[in-house]
KEDRENMI-695104 format. One record per residue (C-alpha): z, x, y; residue in one letter. Coordinates in nm, 2 decimals, always signed. Example, Ala and Ser with C-alpha at 12.3 -4.5 7.8 and 13.67 -1.06 7.14 Angstrom:
% KEDRENMI-695104
       Z       X       Y  type
   +0.78   +1.23   -0.45     A
   +0.71   +1.37   -0.11     S
//
This chain:
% KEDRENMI-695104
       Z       X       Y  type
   +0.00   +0.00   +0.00     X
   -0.05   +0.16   +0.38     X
   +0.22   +0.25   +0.56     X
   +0.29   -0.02   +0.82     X
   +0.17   +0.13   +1.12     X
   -0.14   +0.20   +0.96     X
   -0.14   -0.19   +0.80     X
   -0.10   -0.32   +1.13     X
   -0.41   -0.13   +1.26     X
   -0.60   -0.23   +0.99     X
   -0.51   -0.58   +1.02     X
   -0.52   -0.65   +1.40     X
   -0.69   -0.65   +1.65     X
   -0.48   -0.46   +1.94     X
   -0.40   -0.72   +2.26     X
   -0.14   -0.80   +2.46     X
   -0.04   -1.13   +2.39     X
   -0.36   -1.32   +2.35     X
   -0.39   -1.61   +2.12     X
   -0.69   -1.70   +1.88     X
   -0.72   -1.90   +1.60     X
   -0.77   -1.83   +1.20     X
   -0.90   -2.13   +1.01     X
   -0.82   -2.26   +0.70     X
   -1.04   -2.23   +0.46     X
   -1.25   -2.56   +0.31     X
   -1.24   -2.64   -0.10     X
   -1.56   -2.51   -0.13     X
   -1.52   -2.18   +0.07     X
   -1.20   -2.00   +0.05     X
   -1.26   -1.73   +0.35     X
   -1.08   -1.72   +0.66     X
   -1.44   -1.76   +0.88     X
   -1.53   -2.10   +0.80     X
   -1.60   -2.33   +1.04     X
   -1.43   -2.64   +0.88     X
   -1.08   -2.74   +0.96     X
   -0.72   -2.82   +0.81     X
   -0.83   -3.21   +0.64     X
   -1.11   -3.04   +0.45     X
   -0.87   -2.79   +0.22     X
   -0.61   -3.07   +0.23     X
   -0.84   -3.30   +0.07     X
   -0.91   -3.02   -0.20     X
   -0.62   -3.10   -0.37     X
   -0.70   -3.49   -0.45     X
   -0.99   -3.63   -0.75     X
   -1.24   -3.88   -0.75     X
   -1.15   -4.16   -0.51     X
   -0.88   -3.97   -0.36     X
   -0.65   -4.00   -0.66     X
   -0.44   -3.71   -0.76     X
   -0.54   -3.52   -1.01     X
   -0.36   -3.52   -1.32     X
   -0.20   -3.27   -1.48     X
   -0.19   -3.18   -1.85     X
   +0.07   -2.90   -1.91     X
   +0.01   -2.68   -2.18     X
   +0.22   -2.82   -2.45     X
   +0.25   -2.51   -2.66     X
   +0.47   -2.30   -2.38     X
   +0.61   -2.61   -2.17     X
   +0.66   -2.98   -2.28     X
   +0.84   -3.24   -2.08     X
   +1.16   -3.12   -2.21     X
   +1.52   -3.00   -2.04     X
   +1.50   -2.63   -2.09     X
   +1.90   -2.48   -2.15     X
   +1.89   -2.09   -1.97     X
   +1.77   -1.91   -2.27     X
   +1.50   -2.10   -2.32     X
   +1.40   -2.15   -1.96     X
   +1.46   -1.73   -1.96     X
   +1.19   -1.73   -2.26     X
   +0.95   -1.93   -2.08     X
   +0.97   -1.71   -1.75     X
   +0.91   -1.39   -1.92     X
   +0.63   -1.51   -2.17     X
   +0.47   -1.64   -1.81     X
   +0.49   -1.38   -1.65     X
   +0.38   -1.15   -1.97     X
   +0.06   -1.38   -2.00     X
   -0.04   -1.41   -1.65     X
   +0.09   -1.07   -1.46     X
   -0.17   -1.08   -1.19     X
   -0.03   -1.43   -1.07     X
   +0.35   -1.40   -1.15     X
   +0.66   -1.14   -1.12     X
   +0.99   -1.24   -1.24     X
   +1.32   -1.13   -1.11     X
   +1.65   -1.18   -1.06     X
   +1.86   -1.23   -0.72     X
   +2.17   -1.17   -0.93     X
   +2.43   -1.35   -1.15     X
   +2.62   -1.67   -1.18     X
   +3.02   -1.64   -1.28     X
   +2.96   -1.66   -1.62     X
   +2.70   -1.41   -1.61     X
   +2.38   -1.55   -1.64     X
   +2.01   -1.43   -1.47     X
   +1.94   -1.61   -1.14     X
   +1.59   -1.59   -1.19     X
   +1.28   -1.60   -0.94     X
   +0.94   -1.65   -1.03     X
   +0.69   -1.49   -0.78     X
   +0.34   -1.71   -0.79     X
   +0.10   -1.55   -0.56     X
   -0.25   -1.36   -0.60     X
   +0.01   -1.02   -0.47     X
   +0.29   -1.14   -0.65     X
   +0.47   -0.80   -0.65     X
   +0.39   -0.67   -0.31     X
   +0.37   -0.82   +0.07     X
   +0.08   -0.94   +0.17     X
   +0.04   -0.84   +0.55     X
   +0.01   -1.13   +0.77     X
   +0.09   -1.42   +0.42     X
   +0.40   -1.61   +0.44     X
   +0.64   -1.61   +0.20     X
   +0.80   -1.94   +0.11     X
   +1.05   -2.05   -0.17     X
   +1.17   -2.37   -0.38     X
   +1.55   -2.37   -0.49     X
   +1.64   -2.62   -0.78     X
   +1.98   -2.72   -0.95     X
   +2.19   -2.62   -0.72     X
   +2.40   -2.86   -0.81     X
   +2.39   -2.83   -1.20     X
   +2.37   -3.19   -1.27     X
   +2.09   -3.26   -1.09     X
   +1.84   -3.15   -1.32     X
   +1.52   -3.28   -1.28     X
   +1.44   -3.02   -0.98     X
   +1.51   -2.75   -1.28     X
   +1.26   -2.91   -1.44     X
   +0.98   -2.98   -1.20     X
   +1.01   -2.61   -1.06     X
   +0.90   -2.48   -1.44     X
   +0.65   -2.73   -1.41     X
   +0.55   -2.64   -1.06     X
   +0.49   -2.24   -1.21     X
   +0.33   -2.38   -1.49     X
   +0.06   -2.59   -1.26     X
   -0.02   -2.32   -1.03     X
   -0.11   -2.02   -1.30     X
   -0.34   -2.23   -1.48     X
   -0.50   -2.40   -1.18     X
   -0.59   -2.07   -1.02     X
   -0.91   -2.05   -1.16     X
   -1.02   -2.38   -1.18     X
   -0.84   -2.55   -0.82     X
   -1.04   -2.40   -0.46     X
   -0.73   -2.59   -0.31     X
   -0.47   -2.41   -0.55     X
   -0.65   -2.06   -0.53     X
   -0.62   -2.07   -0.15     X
   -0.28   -2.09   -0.16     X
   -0.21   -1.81   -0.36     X
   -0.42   -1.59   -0.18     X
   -0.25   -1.71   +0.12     X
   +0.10   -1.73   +0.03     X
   +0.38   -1.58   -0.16     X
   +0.56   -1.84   -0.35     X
   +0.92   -1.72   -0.52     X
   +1.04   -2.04   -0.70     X
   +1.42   -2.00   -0.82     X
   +1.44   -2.28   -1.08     X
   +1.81   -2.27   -1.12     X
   +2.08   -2.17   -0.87     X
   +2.38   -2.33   -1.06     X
   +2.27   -2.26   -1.44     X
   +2.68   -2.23   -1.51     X
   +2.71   -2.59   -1.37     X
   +2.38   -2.68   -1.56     X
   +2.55   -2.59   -1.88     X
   +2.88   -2.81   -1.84     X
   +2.65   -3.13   -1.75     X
   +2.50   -3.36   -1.97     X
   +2.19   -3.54   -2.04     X
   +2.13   -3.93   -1.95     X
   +2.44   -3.86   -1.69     X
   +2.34   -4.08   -1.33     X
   +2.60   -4.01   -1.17     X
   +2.95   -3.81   -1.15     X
   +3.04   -3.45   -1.06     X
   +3.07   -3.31   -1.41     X
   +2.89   -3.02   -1.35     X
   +2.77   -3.04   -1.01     X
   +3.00   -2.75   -0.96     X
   +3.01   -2.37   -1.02     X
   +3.20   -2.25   -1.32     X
   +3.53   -2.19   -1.08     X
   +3.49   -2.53   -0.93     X
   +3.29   -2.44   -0.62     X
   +3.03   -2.65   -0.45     X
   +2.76   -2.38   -0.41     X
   +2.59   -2.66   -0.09     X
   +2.91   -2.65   +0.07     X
   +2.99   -2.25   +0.07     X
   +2.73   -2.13   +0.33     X
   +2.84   -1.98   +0.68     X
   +2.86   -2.28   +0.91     X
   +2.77   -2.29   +1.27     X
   +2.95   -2.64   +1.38     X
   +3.26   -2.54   +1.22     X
   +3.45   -2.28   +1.02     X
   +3.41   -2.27   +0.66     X
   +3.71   -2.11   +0.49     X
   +3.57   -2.18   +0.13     X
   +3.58   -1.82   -0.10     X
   +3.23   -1.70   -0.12     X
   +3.06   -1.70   -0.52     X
   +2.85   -1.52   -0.67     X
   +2.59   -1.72   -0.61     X
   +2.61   -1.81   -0.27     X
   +2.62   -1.41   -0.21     X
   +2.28   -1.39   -0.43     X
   +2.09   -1.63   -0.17     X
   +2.24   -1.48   +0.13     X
   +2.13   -1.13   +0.02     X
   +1.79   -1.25   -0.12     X
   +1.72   -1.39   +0.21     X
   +1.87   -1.15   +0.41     X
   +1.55   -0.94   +0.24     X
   +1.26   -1.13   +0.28     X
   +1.17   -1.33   +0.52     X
   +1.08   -1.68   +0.48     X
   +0.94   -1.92   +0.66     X
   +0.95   -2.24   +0.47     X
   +1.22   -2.38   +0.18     X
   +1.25   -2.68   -0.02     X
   +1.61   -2.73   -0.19     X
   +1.55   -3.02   -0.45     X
   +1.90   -3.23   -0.53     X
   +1.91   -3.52   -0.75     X
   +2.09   -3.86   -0.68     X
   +1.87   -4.02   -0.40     X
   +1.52   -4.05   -0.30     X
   +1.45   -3.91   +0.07     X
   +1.40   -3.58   +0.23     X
   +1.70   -3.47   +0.45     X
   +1.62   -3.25   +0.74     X
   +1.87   -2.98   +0.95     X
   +2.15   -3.03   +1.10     X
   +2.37   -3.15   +0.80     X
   +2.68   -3.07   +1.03     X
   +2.77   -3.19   +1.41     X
   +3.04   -3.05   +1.62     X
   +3.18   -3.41   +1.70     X
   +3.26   -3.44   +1.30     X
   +3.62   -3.47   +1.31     X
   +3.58   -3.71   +0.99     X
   +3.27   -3.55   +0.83     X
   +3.17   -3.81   +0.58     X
   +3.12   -4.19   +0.70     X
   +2.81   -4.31   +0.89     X
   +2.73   -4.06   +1.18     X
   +2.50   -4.01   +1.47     X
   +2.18   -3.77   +1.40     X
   +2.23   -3.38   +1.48     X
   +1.93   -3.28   +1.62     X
   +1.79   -2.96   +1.59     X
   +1.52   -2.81   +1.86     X
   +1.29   -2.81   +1.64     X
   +1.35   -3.20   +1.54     X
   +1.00   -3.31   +1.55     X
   +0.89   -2.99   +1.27     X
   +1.17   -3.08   +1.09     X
   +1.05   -3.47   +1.05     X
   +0.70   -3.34   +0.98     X
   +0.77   -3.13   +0.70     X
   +1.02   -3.44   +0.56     X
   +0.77   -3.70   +0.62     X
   +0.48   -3.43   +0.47     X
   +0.72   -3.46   +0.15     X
   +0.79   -3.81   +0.14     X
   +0.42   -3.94   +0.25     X
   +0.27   -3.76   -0.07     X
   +0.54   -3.91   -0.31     X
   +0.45   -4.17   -0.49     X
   +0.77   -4.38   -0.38     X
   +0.96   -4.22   -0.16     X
   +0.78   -4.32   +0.13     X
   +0.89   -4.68   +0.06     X
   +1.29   -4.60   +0.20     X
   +1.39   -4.79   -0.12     X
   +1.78   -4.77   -0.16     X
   +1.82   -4.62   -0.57     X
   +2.13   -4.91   -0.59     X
   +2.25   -5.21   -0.41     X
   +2.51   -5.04   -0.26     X
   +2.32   -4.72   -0.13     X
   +2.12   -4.66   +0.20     X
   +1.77   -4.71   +0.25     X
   +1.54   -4.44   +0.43     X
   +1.30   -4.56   +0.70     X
   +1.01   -4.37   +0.59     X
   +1.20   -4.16   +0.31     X
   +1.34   -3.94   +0.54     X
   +1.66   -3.86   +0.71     X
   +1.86   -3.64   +0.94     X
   +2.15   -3.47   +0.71     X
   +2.43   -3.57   +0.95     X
   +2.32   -3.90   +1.04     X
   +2.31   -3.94   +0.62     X
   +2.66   -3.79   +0.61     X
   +2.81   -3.49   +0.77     X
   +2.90   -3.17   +0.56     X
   +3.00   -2.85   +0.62     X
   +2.87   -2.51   +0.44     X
   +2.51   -2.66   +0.39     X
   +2.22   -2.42   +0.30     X
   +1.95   -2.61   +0.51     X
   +2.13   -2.52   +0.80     X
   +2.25   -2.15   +0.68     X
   +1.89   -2.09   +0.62     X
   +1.76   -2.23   +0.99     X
   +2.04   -2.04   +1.25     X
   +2.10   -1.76   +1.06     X
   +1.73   -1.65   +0.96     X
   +1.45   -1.91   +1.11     X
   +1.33   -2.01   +0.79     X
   +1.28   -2.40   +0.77     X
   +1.43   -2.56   +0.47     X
   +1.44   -2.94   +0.38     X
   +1.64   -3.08   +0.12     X
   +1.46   -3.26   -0.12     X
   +1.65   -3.57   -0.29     X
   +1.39   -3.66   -0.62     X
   +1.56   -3.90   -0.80     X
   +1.79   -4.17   -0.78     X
   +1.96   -4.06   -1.15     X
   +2.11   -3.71   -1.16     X
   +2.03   -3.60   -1.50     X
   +1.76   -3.86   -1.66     X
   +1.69   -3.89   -2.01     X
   +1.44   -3.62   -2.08     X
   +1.12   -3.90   -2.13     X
   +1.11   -3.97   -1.81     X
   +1.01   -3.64   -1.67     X
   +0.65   -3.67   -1.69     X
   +0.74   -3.95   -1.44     X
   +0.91   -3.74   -1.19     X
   +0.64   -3.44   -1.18     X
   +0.37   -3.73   -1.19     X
   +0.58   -3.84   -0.81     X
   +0.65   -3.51   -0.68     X
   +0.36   -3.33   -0.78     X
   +0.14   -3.33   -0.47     X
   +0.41   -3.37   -0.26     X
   +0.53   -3.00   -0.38     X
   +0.23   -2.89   -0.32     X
   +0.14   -3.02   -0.01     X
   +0.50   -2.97   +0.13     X
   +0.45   -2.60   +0.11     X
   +0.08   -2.54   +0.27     X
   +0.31   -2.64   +0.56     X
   +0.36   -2.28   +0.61     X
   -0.01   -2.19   +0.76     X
   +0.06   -2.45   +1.04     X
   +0.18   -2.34   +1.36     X
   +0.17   -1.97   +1.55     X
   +0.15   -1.66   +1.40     X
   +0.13   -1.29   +1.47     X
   +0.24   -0.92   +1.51     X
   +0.44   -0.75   +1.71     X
   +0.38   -0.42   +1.77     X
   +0.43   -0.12   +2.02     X
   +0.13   +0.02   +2.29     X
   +0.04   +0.30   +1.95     X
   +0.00   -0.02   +1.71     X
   +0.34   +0.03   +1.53     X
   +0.53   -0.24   +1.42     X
   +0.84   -0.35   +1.57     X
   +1.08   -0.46   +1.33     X
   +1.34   -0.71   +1.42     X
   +1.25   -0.79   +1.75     X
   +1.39   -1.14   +1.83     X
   +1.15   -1.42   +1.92     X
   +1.21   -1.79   +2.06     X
   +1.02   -2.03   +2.18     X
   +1.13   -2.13   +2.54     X
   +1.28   -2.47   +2.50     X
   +1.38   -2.46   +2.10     X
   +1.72   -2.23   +2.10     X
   +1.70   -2.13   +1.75     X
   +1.47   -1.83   +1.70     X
   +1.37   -1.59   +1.46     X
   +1.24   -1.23   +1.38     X
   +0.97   -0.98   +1.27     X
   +0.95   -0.85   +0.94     X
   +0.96   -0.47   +0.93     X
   +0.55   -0.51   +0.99     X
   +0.58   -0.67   +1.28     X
   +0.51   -0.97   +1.16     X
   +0.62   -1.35   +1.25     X
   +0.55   -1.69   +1.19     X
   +0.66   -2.08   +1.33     X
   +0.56   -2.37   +1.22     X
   +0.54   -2.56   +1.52     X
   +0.35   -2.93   +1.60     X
   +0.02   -2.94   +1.79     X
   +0.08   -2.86   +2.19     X
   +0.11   -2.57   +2.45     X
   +0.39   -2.33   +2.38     X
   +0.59   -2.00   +2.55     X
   +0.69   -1.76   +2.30     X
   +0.99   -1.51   +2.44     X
   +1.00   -1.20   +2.29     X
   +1.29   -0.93   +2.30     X
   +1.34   -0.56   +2.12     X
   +1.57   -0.28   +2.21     X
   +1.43   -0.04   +2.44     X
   +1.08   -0.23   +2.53     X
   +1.03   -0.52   +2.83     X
   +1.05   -0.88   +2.75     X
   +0.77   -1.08   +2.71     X
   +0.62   -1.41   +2.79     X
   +0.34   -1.54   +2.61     X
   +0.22   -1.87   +2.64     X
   -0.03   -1.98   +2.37     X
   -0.15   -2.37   +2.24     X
   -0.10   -2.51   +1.90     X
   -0.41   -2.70   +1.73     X
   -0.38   -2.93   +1.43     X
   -0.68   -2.75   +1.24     X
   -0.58   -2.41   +1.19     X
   -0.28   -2.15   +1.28     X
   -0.30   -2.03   +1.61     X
   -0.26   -1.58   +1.56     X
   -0.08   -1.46   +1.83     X
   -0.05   -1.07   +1.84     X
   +0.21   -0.91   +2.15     X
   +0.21   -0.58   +2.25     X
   +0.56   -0.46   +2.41     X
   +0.57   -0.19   +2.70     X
   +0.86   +0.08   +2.67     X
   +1.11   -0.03   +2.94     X
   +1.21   +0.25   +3.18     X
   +1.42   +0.24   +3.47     X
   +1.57   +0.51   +3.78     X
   +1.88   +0.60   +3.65     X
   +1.79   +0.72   +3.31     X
   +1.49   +0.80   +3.08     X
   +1.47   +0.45   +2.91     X
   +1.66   +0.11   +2.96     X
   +1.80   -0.06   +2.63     X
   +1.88   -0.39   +2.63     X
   +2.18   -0.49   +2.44     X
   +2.04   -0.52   +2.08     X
   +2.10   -0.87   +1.89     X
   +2.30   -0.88   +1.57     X
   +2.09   -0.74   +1.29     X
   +2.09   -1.14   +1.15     X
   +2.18   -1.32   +1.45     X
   +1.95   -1.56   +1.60     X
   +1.94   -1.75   +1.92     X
   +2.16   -2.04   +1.84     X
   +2.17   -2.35   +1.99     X
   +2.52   -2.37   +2.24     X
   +2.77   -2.62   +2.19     X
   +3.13   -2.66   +2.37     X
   +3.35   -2.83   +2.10     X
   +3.71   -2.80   +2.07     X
   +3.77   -2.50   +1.80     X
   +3.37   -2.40   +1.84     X
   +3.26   -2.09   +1.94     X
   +3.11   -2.17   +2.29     X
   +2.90   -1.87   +2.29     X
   +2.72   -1.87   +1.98     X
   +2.94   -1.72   +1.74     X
   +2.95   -1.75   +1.41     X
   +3.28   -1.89   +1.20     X
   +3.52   -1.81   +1.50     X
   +3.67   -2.13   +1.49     X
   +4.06   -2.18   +1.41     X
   +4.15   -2.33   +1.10     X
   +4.48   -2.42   +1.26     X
   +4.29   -2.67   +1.53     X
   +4.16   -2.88   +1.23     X
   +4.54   -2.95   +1.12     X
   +4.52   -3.25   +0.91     X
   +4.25   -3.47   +0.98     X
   +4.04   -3.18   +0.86     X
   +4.23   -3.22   +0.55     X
   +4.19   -3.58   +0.54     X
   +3.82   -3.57   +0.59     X
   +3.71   -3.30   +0.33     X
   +3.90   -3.50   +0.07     X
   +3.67   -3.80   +0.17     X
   +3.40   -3.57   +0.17     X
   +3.45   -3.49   -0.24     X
   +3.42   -3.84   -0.31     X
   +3.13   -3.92   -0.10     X
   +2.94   -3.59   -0.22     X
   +2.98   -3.73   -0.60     X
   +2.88   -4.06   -0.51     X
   +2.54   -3.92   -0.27     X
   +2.50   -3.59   -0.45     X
//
């Protein structure tokens, strides 16, 4: 592979902050010059009369069947044995009890970066009774590997993207749960009783829950790479939840709330509605029970749902930029095994679709007056106080809605930089910025102070026991007194009821 700075040369065309556009390619031309725009590859991926396609699994490696860890290990590595140009397995680490968190890379690179390709990611079972995401993530590697060849639509977005698919975060929980199972907690925690979606750094309010093992894993892996778009899928509902799942006004965290908005709301309902639009009922905001909520239009904002603290959606958004929407796929927890073929028949093109989200937007390099990347500088876009950074190529995407944007740009010891560039619905707008060293009277170069290595621009609140100035977990435990207790006890039973 070439060293960055030479990458970035190859790659770019040197500017200072001008904008131009790279267009997705049709079904019947995967190349980055055609003409056509974003409808035409989107309608790749649908059969005669607009129908989705079907798909037949191949029945000798992967049935419509729960797969226990060793088994589900034995299916990753035979994969990735059979098809090594499209897949790379590995693991982020271990659960308590000592079993593989595995990751299945599906890309046409699948073991190196591609420069200027996003990386994106789908987390199942992180609750271990919800197991049909465990499921339709197997099925989801399964699909793209043998559609490659055959799929314009599928073969773009492997030479395109970097998928990493981790099919079970909880596999400890997984193990203590139990088929035909709707609903309950058995399971749904970590082997030392942990709720792995409620032990993430929280902005809105300190989390004092020990850290696991496999909270840690995530944190590291996506401390590593950087990604741009997520998908967690849960069981126990039918709608996609969107960022914020907290709210600094929570004092009882659990009963009906008020939406907490992010700044990035109206991407946020995109990608949700992208998910629920292609799914063959969740569209419909059909309550699963008499007693449950409906969805207008399958989707929801996490706090308005219910409040909760620790969420990964949110981890994922203010700590690192990377977009992630929980996915809610079925109303039962742990289905009887025949219905499977159901639930990847429903979620099929939505998990497909839900992830070309990715090439929508702005993106670019950042680099210095030679052509070197800048790693980590800190970008925003003025107006949306959650930002994000570059990769150590310089490298950066958003997924952003159609309109006219400013992008900010900061890095130690270079100027600050405005940029303002438009957004079309066709194609990605490329944005490339070249930074100026920053000098000043009173000494050979100024440096600005630097930002956390993993600290983003975070939206500022002023909430009793809240940090005020963006900091992170600062809060006192002592302020929360009681009623803290009170509501996180409310919060276990609603969290077994909702999932």
């Amino acid at each position: 592979m070439l060293i960055p700075k030479q990458a970035v040369l190859a790659a770019v065309t040197l500017c200072a902050g001008i904008a131009f556009a790279i267009q997705v390619p049709t079904s019947d031309q995967i190349s980055l010059s055609t003409g056509n725009d974003r409808s035409d590859v989107l309608s790749g991926f649908t059969g005669v009369g607009n129908e989705p396609r079907a798909y037949r699994p191949d029945t000798s490696s992967l049935d419509f069947v729960y797969h226990n860890h060793d088994d589900m290990t034995r299916y990753l590595r035979a994969t990735t044995a059979r098809y090594p140009n499209l897949t790379a397995l590995y693991s982020i680490g271990k659960s308590v009890q000592g079993r593989e968190l595995w990751v299945m890379v599906v890309s046409a690179s699948p073991y190196e970066h591609m420069l200027g390709k996003p990386d994106v990611k789908y987390i199942g079972n992180i609750h271990g009774n919800e197991a049909v995401g465990r499921e339709l993530l197997l099925h989801m590697i399964q699909y793209l590997i043998t559609s490659y060849t055959t799929d314009p639509y599928i073969k773009w977005l492997l030479d395109n993207t970097r998928i990493h698919i981790l099919p079970s975060l909880n596999p400890d929980g997984y193990a203590a749960s139990k088929e035909g199972t709707c609903d309950g907690g058995q399971g749904r925690y970590n082997s030392r009783g942990f709720d792995l979606n409620r032990n993430f750094p929280d902005y809105f309010k300190q989390n004092n829950k020990r850290s696991q093992p496999e909270t840690e894993a995530v944190k590291e892996w996506i401390n590593k790479i950087q990604f741009v778009l997520s998908g967690s899928l849960h069981g126990g509902a039918l709608v996609a939840s969107y960022p914020y799942d907290n709210t600094p006004n929570a004092m009882f965290n659990s009963y009906v709330s008020a939406p907490s908005l992010t700044p990035d709301d109206d991407v946020f309902k995109h990608l949700s509605l992208t998910y629920a639009n292609n799914h063959a009922k969740m569209s419909r905001g059909v309550a699963c029970k008499s007693a449950s909520p409906s969805f207008e239009n399958g989707i929801t904002n996490g706090a308005a749902w219910y409040p909760l603290t620790g969420g990964m959606q949110d981890y994922n958004y203010i700590w690192h930029g990377c977009m992630e929407v929980t996915l809610e796929v079925s109303c039962c927890k742990f289905p009887p095994a025949y219905e499977l073929r159901k639930y990847w028949d429903d979620n099929q093109l939505s998990m497909i679709k839900f992830l070309a989200e990715a090439h929508r937007g702005v993106q670019g390099f950042v680099m210095d007056p030679n052509g070197g990347p800048i790693e980590r500088a800190q970008l925003k876009i003025k107006g949306r106080d959650v930002g994000f950074s570059t990769t150590k190529y310089g490298e950066f995407w958003r997924i952003l809605m159609p309109g006219v944007y400013k992008l900010e740009v900061f890095a130690d010891g270079f100027v600050p930089r405005d940029v303002d560039f438009m957004v079309v619905e066709q194609h990605p707008t490329l944005l490339n910025v070249t930074m100026q060293p920053s000098k000043r009277n009173d000494g050979p170069y100024y440096r600005p102070v630097q930002q956390p290595a993993q600290s983003q621009y975070r939206p500022q609140i002023a909430a009793p026991g809240l940090p005020g100035s963006g900091g992170i977990n600062s809060g006192s435990p002592a302020d929360e007194g009681i009623l803290s207790t009170l509501s996180n006890g409310f919060n276990s039973l609603v969290n077994n009821i909702f999932g």
